[in-house]
PyMOL Python script that loads the backbone (N, CA, C, O; Angstrom):
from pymol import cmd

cmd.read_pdbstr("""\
ATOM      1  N   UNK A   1       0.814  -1.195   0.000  1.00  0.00           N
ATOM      2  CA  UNK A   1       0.000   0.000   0.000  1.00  0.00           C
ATOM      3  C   UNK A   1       0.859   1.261   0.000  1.00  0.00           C
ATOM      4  O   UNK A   1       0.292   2.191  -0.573  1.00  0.00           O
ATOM      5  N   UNK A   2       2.017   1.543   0.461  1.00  0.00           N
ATOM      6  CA  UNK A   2       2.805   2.479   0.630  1.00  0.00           C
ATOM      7  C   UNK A   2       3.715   2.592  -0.854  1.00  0.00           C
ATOM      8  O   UNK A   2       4.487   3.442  -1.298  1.00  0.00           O
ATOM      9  N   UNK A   3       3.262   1.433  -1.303  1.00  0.00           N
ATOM     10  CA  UNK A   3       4.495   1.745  -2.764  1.00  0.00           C
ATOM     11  C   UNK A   3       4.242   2.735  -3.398  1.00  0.00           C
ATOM     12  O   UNK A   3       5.049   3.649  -3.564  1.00  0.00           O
ATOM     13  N   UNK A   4       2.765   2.704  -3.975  1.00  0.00           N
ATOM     14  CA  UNK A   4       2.362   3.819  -4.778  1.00  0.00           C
ATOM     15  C   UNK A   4       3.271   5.021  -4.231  1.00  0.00           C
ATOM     16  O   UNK A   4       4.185   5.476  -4.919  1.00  0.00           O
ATOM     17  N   UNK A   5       3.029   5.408  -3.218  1.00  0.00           N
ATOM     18  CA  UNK A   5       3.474   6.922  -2.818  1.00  0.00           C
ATOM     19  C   UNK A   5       5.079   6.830  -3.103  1.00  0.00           C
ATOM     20  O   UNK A   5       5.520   7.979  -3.140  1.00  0.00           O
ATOM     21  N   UNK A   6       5.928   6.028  -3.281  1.00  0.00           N
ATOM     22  CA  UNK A   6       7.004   6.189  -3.114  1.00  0.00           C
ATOM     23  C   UNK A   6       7.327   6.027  -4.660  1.00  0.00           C
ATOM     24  O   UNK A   6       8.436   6.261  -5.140  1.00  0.00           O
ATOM     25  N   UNK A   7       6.167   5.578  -5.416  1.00  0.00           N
ATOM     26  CA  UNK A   7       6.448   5.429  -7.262  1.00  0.00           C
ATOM     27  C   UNK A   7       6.891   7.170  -7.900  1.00  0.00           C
ATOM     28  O   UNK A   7       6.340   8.256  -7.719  1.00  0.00           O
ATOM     29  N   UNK A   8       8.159   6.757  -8.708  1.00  0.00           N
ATOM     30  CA  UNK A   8       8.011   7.362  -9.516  1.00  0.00           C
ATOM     31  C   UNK A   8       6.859   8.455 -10.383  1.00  0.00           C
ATOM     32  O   UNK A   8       6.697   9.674 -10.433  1.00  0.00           O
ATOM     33  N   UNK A   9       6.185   7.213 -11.019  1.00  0.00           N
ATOM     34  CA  UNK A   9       5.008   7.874 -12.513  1.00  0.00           C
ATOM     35  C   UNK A   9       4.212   8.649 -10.879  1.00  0.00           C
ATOM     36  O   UNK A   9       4.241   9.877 -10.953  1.00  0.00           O
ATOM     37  N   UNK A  10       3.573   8.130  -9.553  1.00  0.00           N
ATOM     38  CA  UNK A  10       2.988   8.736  -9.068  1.00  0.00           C
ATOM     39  C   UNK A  10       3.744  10.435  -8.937  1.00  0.00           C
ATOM     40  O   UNK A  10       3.209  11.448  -9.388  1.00  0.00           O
ATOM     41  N   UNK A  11       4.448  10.413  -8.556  1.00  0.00           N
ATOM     42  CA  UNK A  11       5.593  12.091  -8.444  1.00  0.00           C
ATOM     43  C   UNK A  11       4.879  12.753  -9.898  1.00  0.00           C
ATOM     44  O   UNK A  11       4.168  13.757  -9.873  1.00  0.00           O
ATOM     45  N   UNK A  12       5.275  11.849 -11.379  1.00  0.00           N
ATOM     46  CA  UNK A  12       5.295  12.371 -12.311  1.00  0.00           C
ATOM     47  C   UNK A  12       4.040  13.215 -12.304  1.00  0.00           C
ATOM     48  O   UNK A  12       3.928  14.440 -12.273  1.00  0.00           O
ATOM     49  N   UNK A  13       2.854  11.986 -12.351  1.00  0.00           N
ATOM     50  CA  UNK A  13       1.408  12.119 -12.535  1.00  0.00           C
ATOM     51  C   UNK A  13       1.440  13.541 -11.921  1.00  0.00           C
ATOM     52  O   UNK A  13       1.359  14.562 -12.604  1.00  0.00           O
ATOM     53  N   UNK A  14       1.589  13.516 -10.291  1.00  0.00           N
ATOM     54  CA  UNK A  14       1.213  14.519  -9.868  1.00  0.00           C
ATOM     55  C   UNK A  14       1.722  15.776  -9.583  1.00  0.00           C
ATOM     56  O   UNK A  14       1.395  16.674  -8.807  1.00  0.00           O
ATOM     57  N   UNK A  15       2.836  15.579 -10.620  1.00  0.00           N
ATOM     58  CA  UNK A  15       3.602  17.296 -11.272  1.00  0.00           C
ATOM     59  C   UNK A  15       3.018  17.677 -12.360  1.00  0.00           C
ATOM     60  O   UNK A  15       2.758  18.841 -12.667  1.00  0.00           O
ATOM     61  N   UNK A  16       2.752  16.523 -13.093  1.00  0.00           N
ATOM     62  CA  UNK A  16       1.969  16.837 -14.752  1.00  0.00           C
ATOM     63  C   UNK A  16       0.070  17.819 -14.360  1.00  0.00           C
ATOM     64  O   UNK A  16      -0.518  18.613 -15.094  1.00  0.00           O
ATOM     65  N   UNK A  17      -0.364  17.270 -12.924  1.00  0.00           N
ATOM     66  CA  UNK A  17      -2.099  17.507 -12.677  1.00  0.00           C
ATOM     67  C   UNK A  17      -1.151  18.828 -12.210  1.00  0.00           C
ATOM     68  O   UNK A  17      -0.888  19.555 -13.168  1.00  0.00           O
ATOM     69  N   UNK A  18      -0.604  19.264 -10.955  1.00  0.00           N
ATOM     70  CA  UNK A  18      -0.643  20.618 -10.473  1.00  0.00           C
ATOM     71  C   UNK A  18      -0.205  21.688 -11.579  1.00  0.00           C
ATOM     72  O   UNK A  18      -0.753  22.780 -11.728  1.00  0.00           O
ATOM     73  N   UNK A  19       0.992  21.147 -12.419  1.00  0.00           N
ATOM     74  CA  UNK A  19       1.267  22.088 -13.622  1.00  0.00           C
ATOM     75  C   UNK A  19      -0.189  22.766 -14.249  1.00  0.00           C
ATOM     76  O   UNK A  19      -0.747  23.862 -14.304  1.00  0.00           O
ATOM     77  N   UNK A  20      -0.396  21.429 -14.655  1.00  0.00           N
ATOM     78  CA  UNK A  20      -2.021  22.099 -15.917  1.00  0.00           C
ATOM     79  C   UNK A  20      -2.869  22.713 -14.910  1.00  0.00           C
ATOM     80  O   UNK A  20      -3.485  23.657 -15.404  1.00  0.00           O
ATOM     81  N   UNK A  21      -3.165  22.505 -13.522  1.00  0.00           N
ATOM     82  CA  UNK A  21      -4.389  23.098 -12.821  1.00  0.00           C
ATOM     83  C   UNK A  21      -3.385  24.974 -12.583  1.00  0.00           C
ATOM     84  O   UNK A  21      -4.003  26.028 -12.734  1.00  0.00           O
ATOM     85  N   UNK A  22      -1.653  24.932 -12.167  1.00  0.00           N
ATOM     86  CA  UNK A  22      -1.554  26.110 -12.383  1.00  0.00           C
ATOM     87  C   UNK A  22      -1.299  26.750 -13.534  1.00  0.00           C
ATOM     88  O   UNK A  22      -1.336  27.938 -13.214  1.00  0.00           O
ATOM     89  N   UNK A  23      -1.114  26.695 -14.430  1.00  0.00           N
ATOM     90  CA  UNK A  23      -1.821  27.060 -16.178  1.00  0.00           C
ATOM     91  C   UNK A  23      -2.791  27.776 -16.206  1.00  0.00           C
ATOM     92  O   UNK A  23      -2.948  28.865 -16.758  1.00  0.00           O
ATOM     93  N   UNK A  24      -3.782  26.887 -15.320  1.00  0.00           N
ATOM     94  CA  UNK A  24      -5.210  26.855 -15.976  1.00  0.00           C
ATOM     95  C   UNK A  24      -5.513  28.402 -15.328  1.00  0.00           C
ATOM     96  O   UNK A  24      -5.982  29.292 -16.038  1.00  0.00           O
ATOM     97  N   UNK A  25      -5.200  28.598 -13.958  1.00  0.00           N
ATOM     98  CA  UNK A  25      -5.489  29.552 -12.729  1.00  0.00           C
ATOM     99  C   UNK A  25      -4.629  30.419 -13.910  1.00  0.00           C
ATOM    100  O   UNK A  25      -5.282  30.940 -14.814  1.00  0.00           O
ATOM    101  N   UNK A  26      -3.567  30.524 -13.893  1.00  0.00           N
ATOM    102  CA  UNK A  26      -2.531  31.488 -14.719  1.00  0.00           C
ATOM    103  C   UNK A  26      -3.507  32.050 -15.970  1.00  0.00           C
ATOM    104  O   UNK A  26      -4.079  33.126 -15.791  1.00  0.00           O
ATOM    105  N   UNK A  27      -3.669  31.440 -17.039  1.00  0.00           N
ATOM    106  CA  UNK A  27      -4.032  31.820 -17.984  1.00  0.00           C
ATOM    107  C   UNK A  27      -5.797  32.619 -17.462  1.00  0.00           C
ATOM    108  O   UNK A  27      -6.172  33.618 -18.076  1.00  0.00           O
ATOM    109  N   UNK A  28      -6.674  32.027 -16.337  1.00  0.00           N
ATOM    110  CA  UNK A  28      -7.411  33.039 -16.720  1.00  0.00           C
ATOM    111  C   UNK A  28      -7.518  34.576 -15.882  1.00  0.00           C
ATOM    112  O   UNK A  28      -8.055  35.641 -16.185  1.00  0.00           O
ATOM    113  N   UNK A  29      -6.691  34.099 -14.628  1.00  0.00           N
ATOM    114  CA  UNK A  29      -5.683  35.633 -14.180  1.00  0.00           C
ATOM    115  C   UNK A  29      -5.363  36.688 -15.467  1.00  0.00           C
ATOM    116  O   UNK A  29      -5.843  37.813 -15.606  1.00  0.00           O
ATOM    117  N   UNK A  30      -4.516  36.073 -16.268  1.00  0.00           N
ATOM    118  CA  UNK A  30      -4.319  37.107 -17.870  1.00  0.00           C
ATOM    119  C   UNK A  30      -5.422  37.660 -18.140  1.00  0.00           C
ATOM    120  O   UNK A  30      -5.858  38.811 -18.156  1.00  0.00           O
ATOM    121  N   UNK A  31      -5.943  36.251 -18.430  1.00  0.00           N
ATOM    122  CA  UNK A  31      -7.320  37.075 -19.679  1.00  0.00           C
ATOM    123  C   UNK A  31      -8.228  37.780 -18.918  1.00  0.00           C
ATOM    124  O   UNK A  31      -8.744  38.657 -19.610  1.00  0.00           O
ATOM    125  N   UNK A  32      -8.763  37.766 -17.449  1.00  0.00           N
ATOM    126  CA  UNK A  32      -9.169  38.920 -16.626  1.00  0.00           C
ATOM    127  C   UNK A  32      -8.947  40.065 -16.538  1.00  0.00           C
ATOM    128  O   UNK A  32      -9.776  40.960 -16.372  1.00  0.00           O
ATOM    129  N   UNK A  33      -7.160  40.215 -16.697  1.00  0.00           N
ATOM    130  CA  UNK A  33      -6.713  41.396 -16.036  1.00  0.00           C
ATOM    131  C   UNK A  33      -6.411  42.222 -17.990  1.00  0.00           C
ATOM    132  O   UNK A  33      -6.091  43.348 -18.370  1.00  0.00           O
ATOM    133  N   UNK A  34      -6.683  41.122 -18.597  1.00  0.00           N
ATOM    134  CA  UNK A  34      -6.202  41.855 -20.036  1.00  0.00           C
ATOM    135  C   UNK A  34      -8.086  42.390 -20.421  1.00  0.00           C
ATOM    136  O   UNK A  34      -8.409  43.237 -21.254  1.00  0.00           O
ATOM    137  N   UNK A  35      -8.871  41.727 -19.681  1.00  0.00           N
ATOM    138  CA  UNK A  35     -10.287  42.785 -20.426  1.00  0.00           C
ATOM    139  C   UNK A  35     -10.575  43.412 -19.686  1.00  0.00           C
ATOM    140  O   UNK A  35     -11.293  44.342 -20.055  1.00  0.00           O
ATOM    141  N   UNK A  36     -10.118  43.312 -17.727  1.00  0.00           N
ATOM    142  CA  UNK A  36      -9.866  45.036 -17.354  1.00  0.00           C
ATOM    143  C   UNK A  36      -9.285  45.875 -18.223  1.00  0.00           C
ATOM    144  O   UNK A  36      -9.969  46.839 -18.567  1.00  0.00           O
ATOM    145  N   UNK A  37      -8.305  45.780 -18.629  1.00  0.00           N
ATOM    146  CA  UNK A  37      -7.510  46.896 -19.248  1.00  0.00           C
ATOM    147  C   UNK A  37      -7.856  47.142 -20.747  1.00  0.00           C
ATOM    148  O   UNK A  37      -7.285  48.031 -21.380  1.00  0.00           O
ATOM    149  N   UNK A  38      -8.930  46.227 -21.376  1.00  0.00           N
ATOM    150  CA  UNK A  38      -9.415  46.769 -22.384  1.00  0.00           C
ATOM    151  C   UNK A  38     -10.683  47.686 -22.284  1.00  0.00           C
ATOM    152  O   UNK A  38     -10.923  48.678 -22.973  1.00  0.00           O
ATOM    153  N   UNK A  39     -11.420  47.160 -21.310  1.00  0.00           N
ATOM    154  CA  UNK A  39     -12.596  48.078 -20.453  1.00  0.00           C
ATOM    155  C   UNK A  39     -12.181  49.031 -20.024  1.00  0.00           C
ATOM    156  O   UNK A  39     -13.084  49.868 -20.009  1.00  0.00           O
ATOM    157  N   UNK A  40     -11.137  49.478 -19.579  1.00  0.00           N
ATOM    158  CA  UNK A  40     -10.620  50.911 -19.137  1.00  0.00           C
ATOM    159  C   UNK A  40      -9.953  51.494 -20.479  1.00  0.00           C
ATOM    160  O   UNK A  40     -10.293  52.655 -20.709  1.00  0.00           O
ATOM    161  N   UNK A  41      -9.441  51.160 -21.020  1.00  0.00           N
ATOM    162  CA  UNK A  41      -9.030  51.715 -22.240  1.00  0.00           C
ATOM    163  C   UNK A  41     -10.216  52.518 -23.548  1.00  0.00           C
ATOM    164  O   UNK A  41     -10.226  53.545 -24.228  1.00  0.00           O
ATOM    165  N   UNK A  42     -11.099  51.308 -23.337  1.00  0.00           N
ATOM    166  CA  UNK A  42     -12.245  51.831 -24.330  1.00  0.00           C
ATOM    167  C   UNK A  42     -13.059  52.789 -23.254  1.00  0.00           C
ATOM    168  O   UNK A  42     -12.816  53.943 -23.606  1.00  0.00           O
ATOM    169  N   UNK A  43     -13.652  52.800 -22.455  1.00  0.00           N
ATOM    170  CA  UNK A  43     -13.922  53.939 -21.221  1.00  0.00           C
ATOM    171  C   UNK A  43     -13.314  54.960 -21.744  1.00  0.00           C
ATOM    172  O   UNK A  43     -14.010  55.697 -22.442  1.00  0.00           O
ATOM    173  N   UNK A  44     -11.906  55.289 -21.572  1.00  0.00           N
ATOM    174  CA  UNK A  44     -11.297  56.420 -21.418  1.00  0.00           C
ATOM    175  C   UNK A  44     -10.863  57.215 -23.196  1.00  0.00           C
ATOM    176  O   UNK A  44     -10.141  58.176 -23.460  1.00  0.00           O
ATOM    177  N   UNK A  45     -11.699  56.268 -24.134  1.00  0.00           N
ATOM    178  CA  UNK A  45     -11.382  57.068 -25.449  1.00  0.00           C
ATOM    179  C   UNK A  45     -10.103  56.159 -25.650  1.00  0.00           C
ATOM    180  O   UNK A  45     -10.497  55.530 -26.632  1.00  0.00           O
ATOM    181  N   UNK A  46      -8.920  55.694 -25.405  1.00  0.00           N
ATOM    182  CA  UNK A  46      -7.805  55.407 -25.163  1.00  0.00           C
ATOM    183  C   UNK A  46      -7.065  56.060 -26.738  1.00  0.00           C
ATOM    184  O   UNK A  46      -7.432  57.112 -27.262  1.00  0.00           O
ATOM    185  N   UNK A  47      -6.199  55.335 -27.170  1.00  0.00           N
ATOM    186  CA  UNK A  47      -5.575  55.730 -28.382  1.00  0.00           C
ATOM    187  C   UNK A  47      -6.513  55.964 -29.140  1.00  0.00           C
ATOM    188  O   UNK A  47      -6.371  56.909 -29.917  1.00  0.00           O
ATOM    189  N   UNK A  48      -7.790  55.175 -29.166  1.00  0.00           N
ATOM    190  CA  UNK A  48      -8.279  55.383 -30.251  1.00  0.00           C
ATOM    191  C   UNK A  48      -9.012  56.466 -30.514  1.00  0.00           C
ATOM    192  O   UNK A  48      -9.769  56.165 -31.436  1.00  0.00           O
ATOM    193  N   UNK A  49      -9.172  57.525 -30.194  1.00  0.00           N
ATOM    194  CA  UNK A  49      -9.688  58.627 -30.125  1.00  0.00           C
ATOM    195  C   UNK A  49      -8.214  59.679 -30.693  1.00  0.00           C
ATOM    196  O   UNK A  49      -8.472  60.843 -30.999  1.00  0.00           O
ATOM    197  N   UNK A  50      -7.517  59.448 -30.741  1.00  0.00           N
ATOM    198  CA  UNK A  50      -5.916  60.117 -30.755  1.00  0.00           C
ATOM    199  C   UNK A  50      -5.780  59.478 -32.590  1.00  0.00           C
ATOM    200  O   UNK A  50      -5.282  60.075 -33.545  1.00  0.00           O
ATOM    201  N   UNK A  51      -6.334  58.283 -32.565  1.00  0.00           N
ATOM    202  CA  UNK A  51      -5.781  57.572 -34.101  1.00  0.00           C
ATOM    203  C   UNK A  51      -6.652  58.229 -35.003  1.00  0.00           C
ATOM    204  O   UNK A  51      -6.448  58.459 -36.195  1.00  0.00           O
ATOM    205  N   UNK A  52      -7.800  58.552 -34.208  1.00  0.00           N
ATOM    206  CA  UNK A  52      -9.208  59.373 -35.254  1.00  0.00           C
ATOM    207  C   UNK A  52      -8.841  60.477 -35.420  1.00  0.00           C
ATOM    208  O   UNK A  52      -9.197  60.921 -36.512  1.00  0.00           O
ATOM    209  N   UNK A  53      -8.205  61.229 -34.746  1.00  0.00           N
ATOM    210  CA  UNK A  53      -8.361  62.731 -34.949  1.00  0.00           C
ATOM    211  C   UNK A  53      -6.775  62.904 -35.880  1.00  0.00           C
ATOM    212  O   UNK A  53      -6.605  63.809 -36.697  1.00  0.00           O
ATOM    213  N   UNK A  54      -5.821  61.950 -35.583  1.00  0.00           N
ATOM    214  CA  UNK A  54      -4.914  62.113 -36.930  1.00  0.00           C
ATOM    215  C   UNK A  54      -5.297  61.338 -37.822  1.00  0.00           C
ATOM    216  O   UNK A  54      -4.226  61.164 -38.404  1.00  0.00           O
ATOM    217  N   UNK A  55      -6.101  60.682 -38.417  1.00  0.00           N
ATOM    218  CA  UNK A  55      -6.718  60.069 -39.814  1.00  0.00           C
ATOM    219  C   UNK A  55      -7.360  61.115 -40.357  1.00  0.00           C
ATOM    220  O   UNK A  55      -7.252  61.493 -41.523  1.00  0.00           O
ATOM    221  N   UNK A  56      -8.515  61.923 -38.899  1.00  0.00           N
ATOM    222  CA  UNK A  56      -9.090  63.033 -39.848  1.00  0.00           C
ATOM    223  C   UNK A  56      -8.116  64.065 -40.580  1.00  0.00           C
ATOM    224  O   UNK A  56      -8.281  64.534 -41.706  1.00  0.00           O
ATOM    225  N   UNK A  57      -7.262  64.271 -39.864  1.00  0.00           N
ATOM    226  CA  UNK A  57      -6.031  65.356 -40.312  1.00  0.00           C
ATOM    227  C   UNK A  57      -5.361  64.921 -41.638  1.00  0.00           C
ATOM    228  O   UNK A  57      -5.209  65.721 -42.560  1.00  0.00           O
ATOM    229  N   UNK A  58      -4.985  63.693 -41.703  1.00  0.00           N
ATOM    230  CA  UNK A  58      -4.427  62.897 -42.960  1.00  0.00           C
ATOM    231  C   UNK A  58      -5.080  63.245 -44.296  1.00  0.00           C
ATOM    232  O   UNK A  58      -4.508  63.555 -45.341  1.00  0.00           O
ATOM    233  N   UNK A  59      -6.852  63.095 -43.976  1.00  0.00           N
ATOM    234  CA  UNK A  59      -7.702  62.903 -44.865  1.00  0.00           C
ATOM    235  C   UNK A  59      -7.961  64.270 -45.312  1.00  0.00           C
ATOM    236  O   UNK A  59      -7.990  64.587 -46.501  1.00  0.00           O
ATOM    237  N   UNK A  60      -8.128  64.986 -44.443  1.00  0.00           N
ATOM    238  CA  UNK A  60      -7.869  66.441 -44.982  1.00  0.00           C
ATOM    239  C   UNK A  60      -7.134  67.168 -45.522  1.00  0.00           C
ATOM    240  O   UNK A  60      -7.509  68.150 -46.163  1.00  0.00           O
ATOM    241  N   UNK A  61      -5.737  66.760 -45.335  1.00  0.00           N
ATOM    242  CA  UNK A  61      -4.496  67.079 -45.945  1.00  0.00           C
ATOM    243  C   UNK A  61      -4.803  66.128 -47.412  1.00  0.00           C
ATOM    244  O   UNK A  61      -5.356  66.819 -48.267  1.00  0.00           O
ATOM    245  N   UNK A  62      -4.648  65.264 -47.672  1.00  0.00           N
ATOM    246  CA  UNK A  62      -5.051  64.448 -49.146  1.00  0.00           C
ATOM    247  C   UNK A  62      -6.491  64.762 -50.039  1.00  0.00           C
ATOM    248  O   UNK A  62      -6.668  64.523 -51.233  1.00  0.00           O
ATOM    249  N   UNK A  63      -7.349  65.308 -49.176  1.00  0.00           N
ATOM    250  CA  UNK A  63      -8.642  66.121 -49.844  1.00  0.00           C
ATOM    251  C   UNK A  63      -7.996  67.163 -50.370  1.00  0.00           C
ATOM    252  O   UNK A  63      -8.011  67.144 -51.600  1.00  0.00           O
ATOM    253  N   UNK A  64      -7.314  68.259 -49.788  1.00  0.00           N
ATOM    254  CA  UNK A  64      -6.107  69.006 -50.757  1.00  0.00           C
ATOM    255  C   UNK A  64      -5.720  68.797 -51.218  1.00  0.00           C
ATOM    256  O   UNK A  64      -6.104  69.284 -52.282  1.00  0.00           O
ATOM    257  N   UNK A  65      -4.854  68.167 -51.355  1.00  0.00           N
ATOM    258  CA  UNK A  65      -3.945  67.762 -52.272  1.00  0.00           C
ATOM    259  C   UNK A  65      -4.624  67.154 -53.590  1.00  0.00           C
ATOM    260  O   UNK A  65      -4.211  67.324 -54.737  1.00  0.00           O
ATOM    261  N   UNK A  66      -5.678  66.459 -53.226  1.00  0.00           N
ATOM    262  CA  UNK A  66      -6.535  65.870 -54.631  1.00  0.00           C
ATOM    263  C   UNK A  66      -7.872  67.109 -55.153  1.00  0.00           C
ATOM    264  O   UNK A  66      -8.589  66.902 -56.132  1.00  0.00           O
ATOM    265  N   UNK A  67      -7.951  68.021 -54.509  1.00  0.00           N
ATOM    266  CA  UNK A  67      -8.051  68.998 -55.129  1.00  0.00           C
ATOM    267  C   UNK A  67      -7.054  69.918 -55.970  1.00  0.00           C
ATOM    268  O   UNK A  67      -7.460  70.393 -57.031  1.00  0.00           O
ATOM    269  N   UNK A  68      -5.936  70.146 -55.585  1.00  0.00           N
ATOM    270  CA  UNK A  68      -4.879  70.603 -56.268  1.00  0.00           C
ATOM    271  C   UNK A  68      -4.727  69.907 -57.566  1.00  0.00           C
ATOM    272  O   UNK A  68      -4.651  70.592 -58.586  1.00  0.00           O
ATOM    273  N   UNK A  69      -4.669  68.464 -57.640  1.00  0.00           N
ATOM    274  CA  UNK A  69      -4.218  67.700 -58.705  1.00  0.00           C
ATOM    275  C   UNK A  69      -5.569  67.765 -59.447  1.00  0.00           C
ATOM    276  O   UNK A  69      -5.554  67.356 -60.608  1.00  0.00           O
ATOM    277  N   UNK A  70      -6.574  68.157 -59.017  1.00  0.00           N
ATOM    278  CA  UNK A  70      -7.908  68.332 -60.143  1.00  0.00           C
ATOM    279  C   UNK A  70      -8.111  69.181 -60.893  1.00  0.00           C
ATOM    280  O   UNK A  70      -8.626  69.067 -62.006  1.00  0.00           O
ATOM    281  N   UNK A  71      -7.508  70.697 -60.074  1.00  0.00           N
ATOM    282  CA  UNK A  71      -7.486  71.890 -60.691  1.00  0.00           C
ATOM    283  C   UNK A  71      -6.303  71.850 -61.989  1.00  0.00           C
ATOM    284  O   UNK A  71      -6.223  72.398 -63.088  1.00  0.00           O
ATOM    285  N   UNK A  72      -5.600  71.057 -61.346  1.00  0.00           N
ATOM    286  CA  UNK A  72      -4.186  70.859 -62.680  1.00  0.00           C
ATOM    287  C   UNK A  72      -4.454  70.048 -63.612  1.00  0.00           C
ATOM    288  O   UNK A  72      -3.867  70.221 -64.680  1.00  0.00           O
ATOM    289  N   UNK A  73      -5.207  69.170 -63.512  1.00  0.00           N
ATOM    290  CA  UNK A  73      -5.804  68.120 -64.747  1.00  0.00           C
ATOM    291  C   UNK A  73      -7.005  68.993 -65.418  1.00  0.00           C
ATOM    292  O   UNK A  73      -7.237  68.832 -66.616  1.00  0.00           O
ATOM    293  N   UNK A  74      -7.886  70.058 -64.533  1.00  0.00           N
ATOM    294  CA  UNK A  74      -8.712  70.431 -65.687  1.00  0.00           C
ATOM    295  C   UNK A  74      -7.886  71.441 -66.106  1.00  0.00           C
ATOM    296  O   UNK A  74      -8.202  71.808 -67.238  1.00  0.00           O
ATOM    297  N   UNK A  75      -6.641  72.238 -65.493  1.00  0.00           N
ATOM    298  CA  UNK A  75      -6.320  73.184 -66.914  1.00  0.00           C
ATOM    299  C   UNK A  75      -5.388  72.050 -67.899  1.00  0.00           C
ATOM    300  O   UNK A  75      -5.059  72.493 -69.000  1.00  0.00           O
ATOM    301  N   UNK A  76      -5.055  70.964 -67.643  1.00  0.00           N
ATOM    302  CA  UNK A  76      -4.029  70.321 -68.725  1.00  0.00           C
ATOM    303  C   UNK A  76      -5.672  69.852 -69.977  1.00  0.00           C
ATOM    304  O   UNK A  76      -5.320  69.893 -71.155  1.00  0.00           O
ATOM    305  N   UNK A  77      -6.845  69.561 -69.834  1.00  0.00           N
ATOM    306  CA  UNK A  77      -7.794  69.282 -70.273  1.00  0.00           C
ATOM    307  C   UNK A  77      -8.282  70.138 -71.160  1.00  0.00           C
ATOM    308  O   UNK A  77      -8.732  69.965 -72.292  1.00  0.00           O
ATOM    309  N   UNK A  78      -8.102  71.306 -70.352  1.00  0.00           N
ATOM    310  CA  UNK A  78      -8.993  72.548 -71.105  1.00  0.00           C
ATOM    311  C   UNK A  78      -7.337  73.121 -72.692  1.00  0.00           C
ATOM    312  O   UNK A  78      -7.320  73.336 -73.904  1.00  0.00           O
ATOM    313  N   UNK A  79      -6.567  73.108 -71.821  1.00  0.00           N
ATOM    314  CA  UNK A  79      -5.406  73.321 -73.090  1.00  0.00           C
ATOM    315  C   UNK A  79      -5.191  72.377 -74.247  1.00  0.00           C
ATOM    316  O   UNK A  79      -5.033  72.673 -75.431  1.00  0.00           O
ATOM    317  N   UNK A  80      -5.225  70.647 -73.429  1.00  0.00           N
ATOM    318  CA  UNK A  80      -5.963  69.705 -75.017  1.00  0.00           C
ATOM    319  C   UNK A  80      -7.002  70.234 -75.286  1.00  0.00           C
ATOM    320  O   UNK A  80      -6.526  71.229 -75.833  1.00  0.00           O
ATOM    321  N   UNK A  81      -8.186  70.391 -75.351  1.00  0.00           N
ATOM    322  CA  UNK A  81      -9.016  70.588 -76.342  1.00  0.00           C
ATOM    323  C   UNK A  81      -9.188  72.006 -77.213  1.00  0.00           C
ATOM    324  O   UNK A  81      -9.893  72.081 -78.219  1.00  0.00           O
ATOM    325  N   UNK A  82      -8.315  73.271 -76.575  1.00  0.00           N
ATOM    326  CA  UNK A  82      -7.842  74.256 -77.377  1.00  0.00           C
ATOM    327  C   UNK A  82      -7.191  73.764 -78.601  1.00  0.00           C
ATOM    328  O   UNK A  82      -7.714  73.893 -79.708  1.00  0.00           O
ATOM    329  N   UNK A  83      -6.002  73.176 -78.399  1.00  0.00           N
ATOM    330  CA  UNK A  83      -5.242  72.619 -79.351  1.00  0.00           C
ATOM    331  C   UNK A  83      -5.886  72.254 -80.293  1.00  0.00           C
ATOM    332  O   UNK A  83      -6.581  71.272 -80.033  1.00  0.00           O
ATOM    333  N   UNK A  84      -5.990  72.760 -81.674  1.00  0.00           N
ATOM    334  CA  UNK A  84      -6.951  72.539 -83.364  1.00  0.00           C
ATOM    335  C   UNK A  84      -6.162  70.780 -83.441  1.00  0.00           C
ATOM    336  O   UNK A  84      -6.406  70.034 -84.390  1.00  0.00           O
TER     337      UNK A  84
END
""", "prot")
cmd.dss("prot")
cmd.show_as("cartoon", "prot")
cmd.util.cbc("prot")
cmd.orient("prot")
């Protein structure tokens, strides 16, 4: 009756069960503390409120600019069709 406890595979067995049961505790510690911090992040606007307001800036700067290049294609347009 005492062998078991003194076996080997028993040691093994029961390094292989506490490993995976602390894994298991580990991994959902993470994923708790990682959708606190996505819940506070989206709460507070986080970057993404910072990524919007330079996209709008981007997009506005390239709305110029593709106005510029329109005004220059209709005078290159209007000078082809002068041309006899």
């Amino acid at each position: 009756m005492e062998y078991w406890f003194y076996s080997l595979w028993f040691w093994l067995g029961l390094v292989a069960v506490v490993a995976i049961i602390a894994g298991v505790i580990t991994n959902a510690v993470n994923k708790g503390n990682e959708t606190k911090r996505y819940v506070a992040d989206a709460a507070n606007g986080g970057d993404y409120r910072t990524l919007a307001e330079q996209g709008a800036a981007v997009n506005a700067q390239l709305l110029e600019r593709l106005g510029a290049v329109e005004q220059r294609l209709a005078s290159i347009e209007k000078t082809l069709t002068e041309i006899p």
